[in-house]
N, C-alpha and C positions, 0 to 999 in steps of 0.2 A: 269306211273301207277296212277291210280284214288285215290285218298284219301279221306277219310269219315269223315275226320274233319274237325269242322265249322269253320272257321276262324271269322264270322260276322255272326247274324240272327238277322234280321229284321220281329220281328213276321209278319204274314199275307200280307206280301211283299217279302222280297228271303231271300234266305239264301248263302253266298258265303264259299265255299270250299278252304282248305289249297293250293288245286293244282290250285285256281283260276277259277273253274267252280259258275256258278251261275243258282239255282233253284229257281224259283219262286212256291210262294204258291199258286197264281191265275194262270194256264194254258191257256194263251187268243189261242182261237181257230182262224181259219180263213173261215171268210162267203166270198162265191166269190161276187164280182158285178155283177150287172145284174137288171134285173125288178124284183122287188118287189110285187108279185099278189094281196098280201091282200090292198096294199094301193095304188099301182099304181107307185110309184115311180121308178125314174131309178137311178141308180149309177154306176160309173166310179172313177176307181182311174187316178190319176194324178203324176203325178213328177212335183214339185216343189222348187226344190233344186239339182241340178244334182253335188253340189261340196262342201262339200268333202264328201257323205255317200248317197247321193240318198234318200235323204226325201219327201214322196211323201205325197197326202192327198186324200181324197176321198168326191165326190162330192155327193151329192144327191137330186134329180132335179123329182118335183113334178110333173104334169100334168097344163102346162101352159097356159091361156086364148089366142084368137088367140090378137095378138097386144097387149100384156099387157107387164109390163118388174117388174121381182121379187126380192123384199129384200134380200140381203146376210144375213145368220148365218152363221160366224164363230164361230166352235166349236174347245174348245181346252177341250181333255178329261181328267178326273180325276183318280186317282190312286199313287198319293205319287211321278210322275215325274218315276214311278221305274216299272208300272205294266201297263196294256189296253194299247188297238188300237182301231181305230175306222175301222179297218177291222174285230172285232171280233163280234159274231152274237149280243150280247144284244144291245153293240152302234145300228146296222144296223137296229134293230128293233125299236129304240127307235128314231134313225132319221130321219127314213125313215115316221115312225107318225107324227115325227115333224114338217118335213119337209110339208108333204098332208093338216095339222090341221092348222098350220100357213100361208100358201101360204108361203113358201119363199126357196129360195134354201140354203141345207146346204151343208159345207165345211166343215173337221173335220180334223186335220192336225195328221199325224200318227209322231210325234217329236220323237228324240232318248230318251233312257230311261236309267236311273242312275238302276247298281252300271257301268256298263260298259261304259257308257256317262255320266259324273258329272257336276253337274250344273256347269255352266251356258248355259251347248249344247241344253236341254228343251229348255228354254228360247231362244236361238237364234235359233230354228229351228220354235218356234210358229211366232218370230219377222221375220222371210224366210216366212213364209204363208201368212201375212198381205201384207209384202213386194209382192207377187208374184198377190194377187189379187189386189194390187192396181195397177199395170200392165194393168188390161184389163178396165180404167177409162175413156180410149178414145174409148171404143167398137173394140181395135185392140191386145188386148191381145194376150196370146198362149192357150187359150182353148175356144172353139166354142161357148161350150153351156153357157157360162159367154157373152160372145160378143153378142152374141143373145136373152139371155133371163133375165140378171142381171141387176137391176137396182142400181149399186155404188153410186147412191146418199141415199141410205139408206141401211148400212152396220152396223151387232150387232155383236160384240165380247159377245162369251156365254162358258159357263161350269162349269162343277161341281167340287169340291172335291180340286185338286191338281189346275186342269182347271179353277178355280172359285172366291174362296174366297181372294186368293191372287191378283187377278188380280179387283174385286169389289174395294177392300180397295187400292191398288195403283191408279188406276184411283179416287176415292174422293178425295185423297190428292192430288192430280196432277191438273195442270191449265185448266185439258179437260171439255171441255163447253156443251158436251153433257150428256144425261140422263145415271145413274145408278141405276139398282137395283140388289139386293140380295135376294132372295126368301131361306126358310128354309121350308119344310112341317114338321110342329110338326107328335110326334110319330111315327116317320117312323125312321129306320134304315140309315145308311148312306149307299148313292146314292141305296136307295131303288129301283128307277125307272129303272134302268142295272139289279136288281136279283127280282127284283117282278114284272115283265113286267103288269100282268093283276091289278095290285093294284088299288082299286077304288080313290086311293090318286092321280092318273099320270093324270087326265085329268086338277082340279086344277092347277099342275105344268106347264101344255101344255098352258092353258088359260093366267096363268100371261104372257107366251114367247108370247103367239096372239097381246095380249094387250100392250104389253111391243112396240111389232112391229109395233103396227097402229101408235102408239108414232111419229114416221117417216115418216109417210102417211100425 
């Protein structure tokens, strides 16, 4: 029988129930894969973890020049480790622009999410994503359209929020010799660019990730 007592609420993240059910405040929808008309883009989910939970991620693969080979973004999504997919419609919109704006392909790893996965599973299912694309370094990986069109010699770990800030501030303390940044758009709401898609603030935010990518060019 259902029980209506909170045992935990985590404002604007879930709320768990004395019987051990768990509500979230954010409802993440599911947008299928497919071609994207407004911007061109195609995406495909992947599995990337087949043990122990079937962690998969989803690609998003812009309109490639013929003989050219594209930057990775790895996106790791924000939400407190507890809320988002990057199967849900705002991610799809927002990287499927990213993806057409920057020339680069992204990857957005769907990681398990806390209270029913508690850290440290985030964490080792984003370190399974890195792990699974650096697999395709010899062009013989398990996913085609990386073997074909990826260029792994220029690979950006990116995200917001949960995705984001913790992972800026570890890599500066860390002995990694390549480029960091952190970008904040003053007066905007957090992770504005997921609920105010048409915000005249998101092309700014697009341009630093362009520039941030030629870095590697």
């Amino acid at each position: 029988m259902a029980s209506d007592q909170i045992a935990h609420d985590f404002p604007g993240f879930f709320k768990v129930y004395q019987d051990g059910r768990v509500e979230r405040y954010w409802d993440t929808d599911h947008s299928p894969a497919g071609l994207d008309p407004e911007t061109g883009v195609e995406s495909k989910d992947v599995l990337i973890s087949p043990e122990p939970a079937g962690v998969k991620a989803r690609i998003f693969l812009p309109k490639v020049p013929a003989g050219k080979k594209l930057p990775i973004l790895l996106h790791y999504h924000g939400g407190g480790f507890c809320i988002g997919s990057p199967f849900a419609t705002p991610f799809k919109i927002f990287l499927s622009t990213l993806a057409t704006q920057s020339g680069v392909i992204a990857i957005s790893v769907d990681y398990r999410l806390a209270p029913e996965h508690k850290l440290p599973t985030a964490y080792d299912d984003c370190w399974a994503g890195l792990q699974w694309l650096a697999r395709h370094a010899d062009g013989r990986g398990p996913e085609p359209w990386l073997n074909q069109h990826a260029d792994l010699g220029n690979v950006v770990l990116a995200g917001e929020s949960a995705g984001g800030v913790s992972y800026a501030e570890t890599m500066k303390k860390s002995e990694w010799k390549g480029a960091v940044d952190f970008f904040e758009t003053k007066g905007e709401d957090h992770c504005f660019h997921f609920f105010s898609p048409k915000s005249e603030n998101i092309a700014p935010l697009i341009k630093t990730v362009i520039d941030f990518v030629k870095q590697g060019n």
